[in-house]
Structures are given as structure tokens and as C-alpha cells.
Backbone bond lengths (Angstrom), bond angles and torsions (degrees), N, CA, C in turn:
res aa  C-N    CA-C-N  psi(-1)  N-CA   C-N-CA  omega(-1)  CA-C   N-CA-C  phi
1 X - - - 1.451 - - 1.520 108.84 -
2 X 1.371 118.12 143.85 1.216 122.13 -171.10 1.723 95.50 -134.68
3 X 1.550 107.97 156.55 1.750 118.15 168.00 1.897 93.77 -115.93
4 X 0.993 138.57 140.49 1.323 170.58 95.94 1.682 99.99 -2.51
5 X 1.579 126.28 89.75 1.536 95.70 152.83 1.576 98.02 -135.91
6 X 1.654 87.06 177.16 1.606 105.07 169.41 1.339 122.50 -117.19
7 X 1.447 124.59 124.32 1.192 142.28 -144.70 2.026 101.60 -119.98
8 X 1.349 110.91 77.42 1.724 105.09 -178.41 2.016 103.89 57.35
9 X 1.470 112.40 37.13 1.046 113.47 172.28 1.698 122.75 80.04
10 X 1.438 114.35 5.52 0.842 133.94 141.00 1.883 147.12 -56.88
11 X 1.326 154.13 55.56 0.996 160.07 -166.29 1.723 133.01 -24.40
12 X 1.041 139.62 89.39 2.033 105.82 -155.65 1.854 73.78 -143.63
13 X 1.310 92.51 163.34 1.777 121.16 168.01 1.403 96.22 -109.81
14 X 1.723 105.52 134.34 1.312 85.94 152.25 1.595 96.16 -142.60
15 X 0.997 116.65 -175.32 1.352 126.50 -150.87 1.627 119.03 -121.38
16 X 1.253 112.69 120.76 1.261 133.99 -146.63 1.703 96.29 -74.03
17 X 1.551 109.20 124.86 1.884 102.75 -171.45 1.649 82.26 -133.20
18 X 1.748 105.10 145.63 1.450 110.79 179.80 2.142 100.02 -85.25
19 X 1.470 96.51 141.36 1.153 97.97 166.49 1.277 112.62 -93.48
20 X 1.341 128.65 -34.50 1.321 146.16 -114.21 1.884 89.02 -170.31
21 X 1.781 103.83 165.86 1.364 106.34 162.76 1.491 106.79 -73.80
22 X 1.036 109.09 -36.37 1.518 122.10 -173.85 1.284 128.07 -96.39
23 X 1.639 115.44 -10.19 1.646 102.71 -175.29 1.588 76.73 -125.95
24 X 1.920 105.96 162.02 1.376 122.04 164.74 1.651 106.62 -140.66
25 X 1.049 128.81 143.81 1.152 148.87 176.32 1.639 132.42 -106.00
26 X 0.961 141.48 130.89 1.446 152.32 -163.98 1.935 107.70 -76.08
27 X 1.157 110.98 85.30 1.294 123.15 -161.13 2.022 88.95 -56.93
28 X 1.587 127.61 117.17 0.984 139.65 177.20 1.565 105.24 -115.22
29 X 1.647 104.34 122.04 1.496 81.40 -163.80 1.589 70.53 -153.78
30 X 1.770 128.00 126.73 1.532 134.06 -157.57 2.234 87.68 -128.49
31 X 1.192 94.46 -1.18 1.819 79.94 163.58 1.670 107.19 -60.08
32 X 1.643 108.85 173.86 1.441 102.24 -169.79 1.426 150.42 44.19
33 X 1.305 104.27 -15.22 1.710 114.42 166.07 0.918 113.03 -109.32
34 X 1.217 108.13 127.11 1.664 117.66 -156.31 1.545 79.12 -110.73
35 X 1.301 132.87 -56.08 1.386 129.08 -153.58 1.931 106.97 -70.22
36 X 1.429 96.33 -11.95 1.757 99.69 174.38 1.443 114.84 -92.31
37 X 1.505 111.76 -15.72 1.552 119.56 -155.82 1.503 78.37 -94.10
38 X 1.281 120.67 -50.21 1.593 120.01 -167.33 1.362 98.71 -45.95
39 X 1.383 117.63 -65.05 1.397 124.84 -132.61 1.998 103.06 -92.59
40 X 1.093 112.57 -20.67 1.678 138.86 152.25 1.419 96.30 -56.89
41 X 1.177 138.96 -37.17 1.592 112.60 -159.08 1.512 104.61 -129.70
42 X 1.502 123.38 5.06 1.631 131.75 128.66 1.249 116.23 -40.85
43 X 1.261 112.24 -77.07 1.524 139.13 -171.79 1.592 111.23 -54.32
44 X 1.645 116.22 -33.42 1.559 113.29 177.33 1.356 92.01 -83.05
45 X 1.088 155.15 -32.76 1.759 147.34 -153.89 1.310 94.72 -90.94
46 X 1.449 125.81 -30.05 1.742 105.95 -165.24 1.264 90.61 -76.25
47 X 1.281 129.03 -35.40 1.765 144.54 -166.22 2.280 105.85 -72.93
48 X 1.321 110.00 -12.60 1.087 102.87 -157.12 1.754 122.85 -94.89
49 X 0.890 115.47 132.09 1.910 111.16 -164.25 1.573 97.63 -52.17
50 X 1.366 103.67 -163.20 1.849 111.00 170.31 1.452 102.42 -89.22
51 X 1.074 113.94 142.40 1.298 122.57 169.82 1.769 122.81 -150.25
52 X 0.903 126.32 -174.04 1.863 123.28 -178.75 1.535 90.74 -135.64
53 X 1.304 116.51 17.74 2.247 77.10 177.76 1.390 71.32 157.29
54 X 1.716 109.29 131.87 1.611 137.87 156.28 1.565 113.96 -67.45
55 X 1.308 124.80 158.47 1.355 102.74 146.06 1.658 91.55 -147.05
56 X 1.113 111.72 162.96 1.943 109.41 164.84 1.346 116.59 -141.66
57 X 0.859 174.06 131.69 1.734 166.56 123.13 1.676 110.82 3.43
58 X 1.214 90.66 121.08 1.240 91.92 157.56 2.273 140.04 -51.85
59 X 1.035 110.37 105.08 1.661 117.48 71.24 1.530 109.29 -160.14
60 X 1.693 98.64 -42.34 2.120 102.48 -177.72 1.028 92.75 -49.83
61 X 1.511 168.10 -34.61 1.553 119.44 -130.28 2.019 76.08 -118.85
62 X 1.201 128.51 3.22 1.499 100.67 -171.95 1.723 115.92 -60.23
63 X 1.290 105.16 -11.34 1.761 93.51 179.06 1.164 120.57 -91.69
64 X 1.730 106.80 -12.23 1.388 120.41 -179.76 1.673 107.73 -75.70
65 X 1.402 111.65 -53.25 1.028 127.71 161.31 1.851 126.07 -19.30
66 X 1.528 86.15 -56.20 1.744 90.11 -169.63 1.318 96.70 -86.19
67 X 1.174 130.20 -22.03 1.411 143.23 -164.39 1.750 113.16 -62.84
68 X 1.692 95.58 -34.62 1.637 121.34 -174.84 1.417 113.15 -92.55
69 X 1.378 90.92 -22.92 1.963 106.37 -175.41 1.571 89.87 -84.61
70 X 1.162 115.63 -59.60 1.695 115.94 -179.56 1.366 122.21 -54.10
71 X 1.254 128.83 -34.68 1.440 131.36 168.65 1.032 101.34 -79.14
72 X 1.080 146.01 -36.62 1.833 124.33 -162.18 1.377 93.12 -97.49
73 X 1.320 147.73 -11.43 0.867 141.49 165.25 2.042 112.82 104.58
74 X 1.267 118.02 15.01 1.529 138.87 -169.55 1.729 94.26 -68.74
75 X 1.068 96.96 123.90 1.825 105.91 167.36 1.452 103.61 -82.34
76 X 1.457 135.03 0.47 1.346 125.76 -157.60 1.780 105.87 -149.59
77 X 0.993 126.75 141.00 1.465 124.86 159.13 1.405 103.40 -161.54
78 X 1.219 111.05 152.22 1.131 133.30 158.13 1.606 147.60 -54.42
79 X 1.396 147.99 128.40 1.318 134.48 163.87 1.350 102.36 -148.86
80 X 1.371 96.74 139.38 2.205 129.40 -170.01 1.911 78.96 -105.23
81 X 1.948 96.10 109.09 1.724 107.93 179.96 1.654 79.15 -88.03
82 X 1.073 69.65 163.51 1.803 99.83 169.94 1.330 125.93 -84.52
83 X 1.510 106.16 -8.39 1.891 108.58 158.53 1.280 90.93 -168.03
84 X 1.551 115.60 170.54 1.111 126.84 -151.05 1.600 91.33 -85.94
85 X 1.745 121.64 164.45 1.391 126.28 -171.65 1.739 114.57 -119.03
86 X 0.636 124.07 167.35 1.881 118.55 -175.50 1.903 87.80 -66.44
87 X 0.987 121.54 -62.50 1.486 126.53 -172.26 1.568 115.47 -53.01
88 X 1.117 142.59 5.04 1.233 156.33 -133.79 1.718 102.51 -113.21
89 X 0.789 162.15 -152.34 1.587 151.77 -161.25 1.951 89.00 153.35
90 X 0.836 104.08 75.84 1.520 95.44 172.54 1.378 107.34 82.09
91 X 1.326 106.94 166.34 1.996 104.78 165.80 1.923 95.74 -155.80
92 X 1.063 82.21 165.88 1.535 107.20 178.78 1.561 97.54 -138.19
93 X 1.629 98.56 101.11 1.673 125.01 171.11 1.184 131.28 -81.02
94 X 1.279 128.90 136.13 1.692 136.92 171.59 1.844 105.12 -138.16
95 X 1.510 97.24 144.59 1.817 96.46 172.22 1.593 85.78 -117.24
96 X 1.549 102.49 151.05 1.066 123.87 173.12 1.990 105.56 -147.94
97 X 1.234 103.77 150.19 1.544 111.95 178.55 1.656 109.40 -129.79
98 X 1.218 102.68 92.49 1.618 109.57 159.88 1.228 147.83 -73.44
99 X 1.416 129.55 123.37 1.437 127.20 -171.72 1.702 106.00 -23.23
100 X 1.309 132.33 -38.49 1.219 111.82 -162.30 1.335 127.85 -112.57
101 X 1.704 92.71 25.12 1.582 125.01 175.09 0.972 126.50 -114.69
102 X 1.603 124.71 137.67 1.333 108.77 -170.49 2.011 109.31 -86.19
103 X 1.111 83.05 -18.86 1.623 88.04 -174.68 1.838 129.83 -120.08
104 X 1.044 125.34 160.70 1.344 119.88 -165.19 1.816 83.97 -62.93
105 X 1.745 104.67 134.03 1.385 90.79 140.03 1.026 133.95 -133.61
106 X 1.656 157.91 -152.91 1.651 164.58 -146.12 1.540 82.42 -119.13
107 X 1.262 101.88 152.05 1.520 127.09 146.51 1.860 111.58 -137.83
108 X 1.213 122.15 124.00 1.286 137.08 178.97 1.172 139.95 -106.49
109 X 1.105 135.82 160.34 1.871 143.94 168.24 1.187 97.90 -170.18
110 X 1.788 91.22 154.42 1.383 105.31 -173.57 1.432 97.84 -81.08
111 X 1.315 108.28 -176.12 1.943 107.64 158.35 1.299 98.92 -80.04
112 X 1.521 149.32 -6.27 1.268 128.35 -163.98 1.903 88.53 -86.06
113 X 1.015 110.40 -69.59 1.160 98.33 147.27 1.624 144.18 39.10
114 X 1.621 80.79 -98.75 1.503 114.56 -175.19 0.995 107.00 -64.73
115 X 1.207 131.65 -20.35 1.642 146.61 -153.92 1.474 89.95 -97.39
116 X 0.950 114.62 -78.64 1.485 114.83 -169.34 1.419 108.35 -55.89
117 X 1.419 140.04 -7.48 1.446 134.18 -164.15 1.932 103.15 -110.66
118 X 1.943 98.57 -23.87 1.879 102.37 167.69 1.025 87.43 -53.26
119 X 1.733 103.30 135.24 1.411 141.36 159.21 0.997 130.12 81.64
120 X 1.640 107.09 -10.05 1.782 103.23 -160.00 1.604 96.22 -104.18
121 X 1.999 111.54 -168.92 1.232 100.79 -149.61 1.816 81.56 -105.42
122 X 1.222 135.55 150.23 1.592 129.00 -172.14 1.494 85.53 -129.33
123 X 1.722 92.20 124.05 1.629 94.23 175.07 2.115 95.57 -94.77
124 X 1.001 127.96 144.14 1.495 149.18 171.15 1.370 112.27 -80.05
125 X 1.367 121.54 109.61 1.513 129.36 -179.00 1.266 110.29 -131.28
126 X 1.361 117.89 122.78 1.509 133.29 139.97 0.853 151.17 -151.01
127 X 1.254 139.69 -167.07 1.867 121.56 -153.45 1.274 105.05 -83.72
128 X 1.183 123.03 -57.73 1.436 138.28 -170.36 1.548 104.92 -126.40
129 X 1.360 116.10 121.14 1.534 114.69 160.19 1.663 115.59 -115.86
130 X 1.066 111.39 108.94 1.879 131.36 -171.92 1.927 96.66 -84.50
131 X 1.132 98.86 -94.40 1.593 124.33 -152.36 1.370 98.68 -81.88
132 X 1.382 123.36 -21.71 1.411 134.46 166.82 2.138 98.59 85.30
133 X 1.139 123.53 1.80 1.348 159.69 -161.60 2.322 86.45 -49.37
134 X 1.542 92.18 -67.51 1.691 120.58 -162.67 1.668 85.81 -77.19
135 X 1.222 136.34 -17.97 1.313 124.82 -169.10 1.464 87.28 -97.58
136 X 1.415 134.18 -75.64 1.362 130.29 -167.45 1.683 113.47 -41.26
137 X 1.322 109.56 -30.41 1.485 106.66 177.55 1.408 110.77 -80.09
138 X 1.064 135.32 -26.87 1.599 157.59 179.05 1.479 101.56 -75.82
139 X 1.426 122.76 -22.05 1.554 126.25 177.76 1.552 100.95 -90.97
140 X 1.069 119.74 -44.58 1.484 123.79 -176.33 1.769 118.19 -87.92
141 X 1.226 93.72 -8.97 1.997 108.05 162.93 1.460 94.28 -76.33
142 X 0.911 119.77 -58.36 1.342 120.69 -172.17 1.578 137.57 -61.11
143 X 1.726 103.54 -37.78 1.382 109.66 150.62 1.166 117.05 -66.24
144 X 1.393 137.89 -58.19 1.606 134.99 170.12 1.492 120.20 -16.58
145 X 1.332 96.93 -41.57 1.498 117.19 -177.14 1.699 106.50 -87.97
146 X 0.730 122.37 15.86 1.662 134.85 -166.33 1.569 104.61 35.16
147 X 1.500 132.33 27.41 1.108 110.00 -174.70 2.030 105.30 -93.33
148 X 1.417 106.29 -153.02 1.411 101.22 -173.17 1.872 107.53 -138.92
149 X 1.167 100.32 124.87 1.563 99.19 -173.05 1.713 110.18 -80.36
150 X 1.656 95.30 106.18 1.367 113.02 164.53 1.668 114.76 -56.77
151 X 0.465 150.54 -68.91 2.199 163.50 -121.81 1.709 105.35 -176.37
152 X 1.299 94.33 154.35 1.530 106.18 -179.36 1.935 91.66 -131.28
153 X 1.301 120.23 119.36 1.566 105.34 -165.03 1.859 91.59 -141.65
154 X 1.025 117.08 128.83 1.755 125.31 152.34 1.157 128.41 -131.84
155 X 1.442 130.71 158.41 1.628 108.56 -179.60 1.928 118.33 -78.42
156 X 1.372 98.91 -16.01 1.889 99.78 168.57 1.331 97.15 -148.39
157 X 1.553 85.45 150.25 1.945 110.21 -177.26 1.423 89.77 -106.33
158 X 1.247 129.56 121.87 1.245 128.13 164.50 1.596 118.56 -96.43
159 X 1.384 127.50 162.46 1.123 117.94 -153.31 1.798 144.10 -6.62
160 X 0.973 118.94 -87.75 2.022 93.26 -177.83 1.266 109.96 -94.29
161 X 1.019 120.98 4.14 1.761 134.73 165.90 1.528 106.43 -44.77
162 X 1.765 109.04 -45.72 1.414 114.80 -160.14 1.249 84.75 -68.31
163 X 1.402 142.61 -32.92 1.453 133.08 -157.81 1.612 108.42 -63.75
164 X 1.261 111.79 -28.01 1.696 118.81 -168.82 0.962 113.91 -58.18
165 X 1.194 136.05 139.07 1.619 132.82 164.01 1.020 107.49 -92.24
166 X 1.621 149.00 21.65 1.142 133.80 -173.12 2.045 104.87 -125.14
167 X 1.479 91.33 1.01 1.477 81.87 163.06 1.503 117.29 -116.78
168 X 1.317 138.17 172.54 1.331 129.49 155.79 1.584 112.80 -112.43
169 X 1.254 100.66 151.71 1.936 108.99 -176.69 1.363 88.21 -161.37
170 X 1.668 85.89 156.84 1.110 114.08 168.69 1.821 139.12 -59.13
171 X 2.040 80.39 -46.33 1.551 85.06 167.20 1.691 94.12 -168.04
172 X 1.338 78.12 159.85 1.892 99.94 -179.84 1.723 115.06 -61.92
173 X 1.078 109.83 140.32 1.899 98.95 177.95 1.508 92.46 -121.30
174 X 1.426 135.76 142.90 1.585 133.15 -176.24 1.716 90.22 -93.48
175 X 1.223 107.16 161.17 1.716 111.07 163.25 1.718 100.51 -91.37
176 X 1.495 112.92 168.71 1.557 108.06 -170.83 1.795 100.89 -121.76
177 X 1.325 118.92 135.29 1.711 101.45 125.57 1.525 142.46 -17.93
178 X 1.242 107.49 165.53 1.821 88.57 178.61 1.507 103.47 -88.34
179 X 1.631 115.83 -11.43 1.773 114.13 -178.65 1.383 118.00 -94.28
180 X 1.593 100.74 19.70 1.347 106.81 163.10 1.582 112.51 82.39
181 X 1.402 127.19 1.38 1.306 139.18 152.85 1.448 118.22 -75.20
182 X 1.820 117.67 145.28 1.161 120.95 -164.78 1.321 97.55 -89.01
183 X 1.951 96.20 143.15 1.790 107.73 179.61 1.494 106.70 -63.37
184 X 1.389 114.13 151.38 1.399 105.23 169.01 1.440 118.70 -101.21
């Protein structure tokens, strides 16, 4: 089973994966498309408040990420690894559990980092925001770091996410049935 959407005038299938016996989701996955990552991270910058510095969680949005840093022209962006690295100088930790995880996981920064993110404005990017789960931890990475959350931005809000007014996307994703009809 596949959903049909349009993404800022863009076209893609994506493919219906069970989360649940009962819920299914639109498998969104922007590795390898370069011509979606491009054209996704035009379309989030014309849409995007003022800000000094991206950051996103690791791992889907890193092409989106550089993609936004590379068009606007940013020598700098941000990414919260998913566990701390031998190269790392300290960290500033958050757990978060996402719909498309089975398990709690880490979000990270070093203090070198952290340093550079006191005070400034951090715009929030990712591919898909569902449960809003990776955003609330991405809000509290960010205070830790004393910085200040400019924008909350992904390319699809999937189910009641789209309802929020406090993020911007590109486009709405519905959650599914298992017969491939949209939940209401």
C-alpha cells in the first residue's frame, strides 16, 4: 500500500509501514533524493523565521540539514548525535522516545557546542514531526545550552502535529488504518 502526496508541489509515494496492529504510517524517508532534499530545503528557508544557527537530531534530517546550511549560505549548523562520540568535550543530554523507535533514545552536544548555541536564535529542523516527542527534547537541548528557540520547521507534520500552530511544514502526512484508509 502506498499514500500519494504533495510536498510544496512536489509528488512522492510513500509506503504504508504498520506501527501498531492498528495504526500505519507513510514511511518518509529523504536519504538518496537529492532532487527532494534540494527542493524541501528551498521551500523550508523561504518559510523560515530569523534565526543564527539550525540544529536537527540525528539521523533523517542530516541532508536536509546541510542542504539549508548550503543554500542560505551558513558556515555552521548544528546536530544532537544520538550518543556521545570519543571527540566530544562534555555533552549536554536529553532522552526522548519516538513513534518510530522502539526504544528510549539520547540526543547530544558537546559543550563546544553549547558555547556557540548561548544566546543565539536556533531554528529546529526535521523531517517528520508526529508525537512532537524529538522536538520537545530538541527544545530542552537547547535550553541546556542556554540558547533560544527561533522556529520549529519539518518538511511533514504527521497526524495532530499538523494541528499545531507552532510548527511550520511543508505538508500534512495523515496516520493510516492497516487497509490503507486515512484515520479520522
Amino acid at each position: 500500500m502506498t499514500y500519494e502526496i504533495d510536498i510544496a508541489g512536489m509528488k512522492r509515494k510513500l509506503t504504508l509501514c504498520p506501527v501498531s496492529d492498528d495504526l500505519y504510517i507513510g514511511a518518509f524517508v529523504i536519504f538518496g533524493d537529492v532532487e527532494l532534499t534540494v527542493h524541501c530545503a528551498a521551500e523550508l528557508l523561504k518559510r523560515a523565521p530569523e534565526y543564527d544557527y539550525i540544529i536537527a537530531p540525528e539521523a533523517k534530517s542530516i541532508p536536509l540539514l546541510y542542504e539549508m546550511a548550503r543554500q542560505s549560505g551558513a558556515s555552521k549548523y548544528f546536530l544532537a548525535r544520538k550518543g556521545p562520540k570519543a571527540y566530544m568535550s562534555g555533552v549536554f543530554e536529553v532522552s526522548v522516545k519516538s513513534i518510530t523507535t522502539a526504544a528510549v533514545q539520547r540526543l547530544v552536544i558537546d559543550t563546544a557546542d553549547a558555547e556557540l548555541i548561548r544566546g543565539k536564535r536556533m531554528l529546529i529542523l526535521d523531517d517528520v514531526i508526529s508525537t512532537g516527542e524529538s522536538l520537545r527534547a530538541m527544545e530542552e537541548l537547547i535550553a541546556k545550552a542556554g540558547g533560544i528557540v527561533a522556529g520549529r520547521m519539518a518538511i511533514l507534520a504527521e497526524g495532530d502535529a499538523a494541528k499545531r500552530d507552532d510548527i511550520i511544514y511543508l505538508a500534512p502526512l495523515p496516520l493510516f488504518n492497516p487497509d490503507g484508509t486515512v484515520k479520522e
